[in-house]
C-alpha positions as CSV (number, residue, x, y, z in Angstrom):
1,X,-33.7,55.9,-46.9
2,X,-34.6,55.4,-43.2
3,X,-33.8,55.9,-39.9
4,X,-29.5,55.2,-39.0
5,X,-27.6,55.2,-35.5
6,X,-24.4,56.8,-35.5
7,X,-21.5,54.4,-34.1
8,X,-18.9,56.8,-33.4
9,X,-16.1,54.3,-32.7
10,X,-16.6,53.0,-36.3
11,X,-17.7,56.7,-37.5
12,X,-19.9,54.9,-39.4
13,X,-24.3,54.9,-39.6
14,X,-25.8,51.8,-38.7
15,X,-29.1,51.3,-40.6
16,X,-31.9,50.6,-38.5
17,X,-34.9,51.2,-39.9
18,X,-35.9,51.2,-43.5
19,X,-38.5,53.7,-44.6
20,X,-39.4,57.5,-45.1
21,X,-39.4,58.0,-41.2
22,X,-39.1,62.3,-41.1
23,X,-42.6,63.0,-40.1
24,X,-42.1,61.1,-37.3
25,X,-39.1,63.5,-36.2
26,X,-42.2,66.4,-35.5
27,X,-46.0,67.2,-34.0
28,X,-46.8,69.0,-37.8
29,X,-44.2,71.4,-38.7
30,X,-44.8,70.4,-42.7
31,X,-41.4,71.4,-44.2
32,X,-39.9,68.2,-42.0
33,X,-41.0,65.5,-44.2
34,X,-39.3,67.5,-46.9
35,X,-36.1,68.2,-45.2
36,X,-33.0,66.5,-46.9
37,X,-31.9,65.4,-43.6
38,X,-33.4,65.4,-40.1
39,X,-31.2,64.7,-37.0
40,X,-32.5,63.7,-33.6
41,X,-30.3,64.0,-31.0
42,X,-30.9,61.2,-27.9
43,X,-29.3,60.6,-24.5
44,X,-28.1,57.6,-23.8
45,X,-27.0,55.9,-20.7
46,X,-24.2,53.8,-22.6
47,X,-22.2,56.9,-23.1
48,X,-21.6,57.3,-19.4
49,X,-20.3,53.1,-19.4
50,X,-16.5,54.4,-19.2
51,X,-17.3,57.0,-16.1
52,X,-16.0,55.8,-12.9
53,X,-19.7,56.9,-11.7
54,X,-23.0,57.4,-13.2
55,X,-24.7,60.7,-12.3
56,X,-28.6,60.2,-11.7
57,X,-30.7,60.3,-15.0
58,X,-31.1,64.4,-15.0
59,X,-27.7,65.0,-14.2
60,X,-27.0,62.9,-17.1
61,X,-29.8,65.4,-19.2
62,X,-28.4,68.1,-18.1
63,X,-24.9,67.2,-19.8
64,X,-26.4,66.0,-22.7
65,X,-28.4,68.9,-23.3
66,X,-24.9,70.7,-23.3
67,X,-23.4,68.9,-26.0
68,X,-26.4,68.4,-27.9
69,X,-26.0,72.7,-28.0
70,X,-22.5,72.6,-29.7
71,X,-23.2,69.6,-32.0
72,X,-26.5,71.9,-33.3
73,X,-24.4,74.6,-33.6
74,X,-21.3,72.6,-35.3
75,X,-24.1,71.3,-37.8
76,X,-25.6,74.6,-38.6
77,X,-22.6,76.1,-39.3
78,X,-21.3,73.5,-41.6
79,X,-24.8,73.7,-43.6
80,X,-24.4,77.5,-43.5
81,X,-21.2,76.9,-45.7
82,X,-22.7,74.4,-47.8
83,X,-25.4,77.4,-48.6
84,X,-28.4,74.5,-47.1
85,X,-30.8,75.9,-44.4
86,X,-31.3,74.2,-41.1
87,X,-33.7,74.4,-38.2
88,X,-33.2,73.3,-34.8
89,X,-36.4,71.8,-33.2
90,X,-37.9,71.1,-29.9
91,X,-41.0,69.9,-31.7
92,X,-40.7,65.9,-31.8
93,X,-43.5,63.7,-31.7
94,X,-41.2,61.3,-28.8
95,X,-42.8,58.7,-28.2
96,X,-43.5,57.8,-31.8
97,X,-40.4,58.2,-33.0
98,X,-38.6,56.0,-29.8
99,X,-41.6,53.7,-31.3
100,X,-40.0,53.4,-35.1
101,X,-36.5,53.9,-34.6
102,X,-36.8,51.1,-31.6
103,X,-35.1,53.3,-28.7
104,X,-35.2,51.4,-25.6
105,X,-37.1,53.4,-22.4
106,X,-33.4,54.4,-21.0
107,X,-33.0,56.7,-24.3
108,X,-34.1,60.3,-24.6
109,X,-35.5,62.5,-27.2
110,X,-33.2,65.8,-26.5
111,X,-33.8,67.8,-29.6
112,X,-34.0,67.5,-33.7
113,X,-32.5,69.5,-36.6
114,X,-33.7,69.7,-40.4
115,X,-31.0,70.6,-42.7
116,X,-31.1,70.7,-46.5
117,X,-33.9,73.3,-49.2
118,X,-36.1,74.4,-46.0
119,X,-39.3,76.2,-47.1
């Protein structure tokens, strides 16, 4: 139905883009735009606005790339039990999707995940 932020305080999605959006989660891979569901994980500097101190952007990467690791996991696991396939990617096309899904330039593109019929 489109592209939607997660707010975590509200643990609620926050639409913000209408549309079929998934091919813009990869460079090609062709079972994407089929996917039931593709995440994109993204660092972003507002979850460090509670740390007494920012660490410098790859510090921040770094951590992020950490968690984004056990959320991947967490997810693939949980569509394991479901009996749905999942695939974690590195393959994004970043700069198009920061385009459509109107990420500002502090934001990064860490990683994606199909999950659903994957063929």
């Amino acid at each position: 139905e489109g592209i939607s932020l997660y707010d975590p305080a509200n643990h609620k999605l926050k639409l913000i883009v209408k549309g079929d959006h998934r091919a813009a989660t990869t460079t090609g891979q062709g079972f994407v735009s089929k996917a039931a569901l593709n995440l994109v994980y993204v660092e972003t500097p507002d979850a460090w606005k509670s740390a007494k101190r920012i660490p410098p952007n790859e510090d921040r990467i770094s951590c992020a790339n950490i968690a984004v690791g056990a959320m991947v996991q967490s997810v693939a696991l949980a569509a394991q039990t479901e009996g749905l396939g999942n695939c974690v990617r590195g393959s994004i096309n970043h700069d198009a999707f920061k385009k459509i899904a109107r990420l500002s330039a502090d934001k990064t593109v860490l990683l994606a995940q199909s999950v659903g019929a994957i063929k």
